[in-house]
C-alpha positions in Angstrom: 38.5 31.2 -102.3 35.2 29.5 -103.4 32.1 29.4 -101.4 31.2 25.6 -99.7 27.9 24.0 -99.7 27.6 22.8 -96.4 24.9 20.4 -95.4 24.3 21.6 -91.9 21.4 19.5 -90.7 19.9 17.1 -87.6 19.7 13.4 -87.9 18.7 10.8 -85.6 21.4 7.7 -85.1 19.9 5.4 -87.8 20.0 8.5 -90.3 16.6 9.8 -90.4 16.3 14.1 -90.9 12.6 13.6 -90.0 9.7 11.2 -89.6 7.8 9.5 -92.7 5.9 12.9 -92.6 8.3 15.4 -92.7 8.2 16.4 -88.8 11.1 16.3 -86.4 9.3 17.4 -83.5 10.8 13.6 -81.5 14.7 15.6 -81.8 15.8 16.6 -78.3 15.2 20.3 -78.5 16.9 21.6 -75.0 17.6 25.3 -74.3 21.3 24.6 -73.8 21.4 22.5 -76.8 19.7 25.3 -79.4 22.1 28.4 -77.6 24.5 26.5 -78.3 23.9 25.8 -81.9 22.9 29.4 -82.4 25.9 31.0 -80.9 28.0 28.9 -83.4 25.6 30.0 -86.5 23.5 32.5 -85.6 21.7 33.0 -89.0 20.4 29.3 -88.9 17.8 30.4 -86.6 14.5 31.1 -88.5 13.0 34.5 -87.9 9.7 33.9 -85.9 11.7 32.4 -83.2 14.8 34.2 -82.9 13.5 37.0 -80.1 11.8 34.2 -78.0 15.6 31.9 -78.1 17.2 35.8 -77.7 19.4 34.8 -81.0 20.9 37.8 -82.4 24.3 39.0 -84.0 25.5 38.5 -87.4 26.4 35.7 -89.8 28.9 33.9 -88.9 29.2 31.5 -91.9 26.6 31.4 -94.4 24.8 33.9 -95.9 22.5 31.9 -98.5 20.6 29.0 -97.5 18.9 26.2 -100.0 16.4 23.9 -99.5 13.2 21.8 -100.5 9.7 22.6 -100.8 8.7 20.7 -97.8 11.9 21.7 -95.8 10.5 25.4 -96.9 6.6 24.1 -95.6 6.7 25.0 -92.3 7.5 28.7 -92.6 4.7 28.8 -94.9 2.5 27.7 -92.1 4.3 29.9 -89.4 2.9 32.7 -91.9 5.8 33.7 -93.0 4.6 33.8 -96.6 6.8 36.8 -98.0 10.1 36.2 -96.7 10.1 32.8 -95.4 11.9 31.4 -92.8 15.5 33.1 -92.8 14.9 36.7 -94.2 18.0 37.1 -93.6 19.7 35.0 -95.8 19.2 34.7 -99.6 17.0 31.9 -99.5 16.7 29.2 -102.6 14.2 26.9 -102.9 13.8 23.8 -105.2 10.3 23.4 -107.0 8.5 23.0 -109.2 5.0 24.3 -107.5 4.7 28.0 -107.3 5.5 30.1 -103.7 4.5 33.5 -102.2 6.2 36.3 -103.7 9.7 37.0 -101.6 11.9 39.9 -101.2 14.5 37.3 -100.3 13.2 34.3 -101.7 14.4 32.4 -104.9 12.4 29.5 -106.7 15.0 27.6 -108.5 12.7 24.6 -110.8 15.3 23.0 -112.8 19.2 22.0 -112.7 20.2 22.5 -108.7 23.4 21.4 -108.9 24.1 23.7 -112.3 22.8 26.3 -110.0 24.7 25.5 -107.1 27.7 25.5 -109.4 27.1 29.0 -110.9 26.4 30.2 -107.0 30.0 29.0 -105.6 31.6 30.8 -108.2 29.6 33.9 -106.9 31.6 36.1 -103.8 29.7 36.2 -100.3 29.7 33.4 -97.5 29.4 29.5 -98.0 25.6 28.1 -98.7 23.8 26.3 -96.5 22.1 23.3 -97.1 19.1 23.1 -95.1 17.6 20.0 -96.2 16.1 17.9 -97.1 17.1 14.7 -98.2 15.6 14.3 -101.7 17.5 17.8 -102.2 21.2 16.2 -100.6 21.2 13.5 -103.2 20.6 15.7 -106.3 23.4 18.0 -104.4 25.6 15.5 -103.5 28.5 16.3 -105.7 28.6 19.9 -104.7 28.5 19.3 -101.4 31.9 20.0 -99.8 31.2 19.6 -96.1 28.1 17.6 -93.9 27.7 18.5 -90.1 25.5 16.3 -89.0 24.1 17.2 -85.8 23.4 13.8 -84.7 20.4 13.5 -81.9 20.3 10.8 -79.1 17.5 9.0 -80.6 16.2 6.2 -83.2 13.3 7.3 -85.6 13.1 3.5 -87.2 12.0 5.0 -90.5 11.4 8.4 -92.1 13.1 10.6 -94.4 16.8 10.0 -95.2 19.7 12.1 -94.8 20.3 11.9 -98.7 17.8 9.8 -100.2 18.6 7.4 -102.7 22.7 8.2 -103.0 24.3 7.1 -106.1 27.1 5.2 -105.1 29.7 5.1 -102.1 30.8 8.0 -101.4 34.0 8.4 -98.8 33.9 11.2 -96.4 36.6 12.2 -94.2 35.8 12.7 -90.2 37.4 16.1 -89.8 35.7 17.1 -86.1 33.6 15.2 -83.5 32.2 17.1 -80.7 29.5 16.8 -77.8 27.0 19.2 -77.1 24.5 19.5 -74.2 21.7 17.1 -74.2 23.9 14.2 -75.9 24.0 15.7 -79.6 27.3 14.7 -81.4 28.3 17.6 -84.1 30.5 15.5 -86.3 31.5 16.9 -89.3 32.6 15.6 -92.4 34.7 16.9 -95.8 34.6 15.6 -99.3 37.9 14.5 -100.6 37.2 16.6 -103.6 37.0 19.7 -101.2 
């Protein structure tokens, strides 16, 4: 079976992943809300916070994780220079600027989606796309499943959850579920997938 590329990501309800400056700071962030979220995916909790949020136990679904530089920015300026934000998950991201040496850290500066192709094919768990939305759209024909975790609030502008699509793309609604502090998990499948 082939690995998925899963856009796992928060949004606010007119479809904004962040403010015009890349911070999401305005998303509810509720104890309840983040156990929650963690018990389903453990490994989506970055490293510097997992012993304060007492997230622990093994991957449950992904076990690589791609994103952009300025999704990658704020572990940089946590500190987490060598290993980034998820250690424990190969971690990709797309650049063209240099980064800090990694141990588990990949620069990939040309051809994502060729990439993303060649890493399906590869055994292990699916990938997770962590953002951001510059990153979706050149993705967005290998990406087989969006879970938007969709937060009780309006941004009014910012950055989109795939910036500048191509065309219409159907989706089909495959779950819809509340979680504490009035997030809606709805998730979503390609056709194709």
């Amino acid at each position: 079976m082939m690995r998925k590329l899963v856009y796992y990501v928060a949004a606010s309800v007119d479809g904004y992943i962040a403010d015009r400056n890349g911070d999401f700071s305005d998303f509810p962030q509720r104890p309840d809300t983040l156990k929650e979220l963690f018990a389903r995916y453990p490994e989506t909790c970055p490293v510097h916070v997992m012993e304060a949020l007492g997230v622990a136990g093994e991957a449950r679904r992904f076990d690589a994780v791609i994103m952009g530089r300025r999704t990658h920015q704020p572990a940089l300026d946590a500190g987490l220079l060598l290993d980034g934000g998820y250690p424990h998950l190969a971690q990709y991201v797309v650049t063209h600027e240099p980064l800090p040496p990694s141990s588990s850290g990949y620069r990939i500066d040309r051809d994502p989606a060729g990439f993303i192709t060649h890493l399906k094919r590869q055994s292990g768990k699916d990938i997770w796309l962590c953002g951001g939305g510059n990153l979706a759209a050149q993705l967005l024909d290998e990406i087989d499943e969006i879970q938007i975790k969709v937060n009780p609030i309006l941004l009014g502008e910012g950055i989109p959850l795939i910036r500048g699509s191509k065309a219409p793309l159907p989706l089909l609604l495959v779950e819809s579920e509340q979680l504490p502090g009035g997030i809606v998990l709805n998730t979503y499948r390609s056709p194709k997938a």
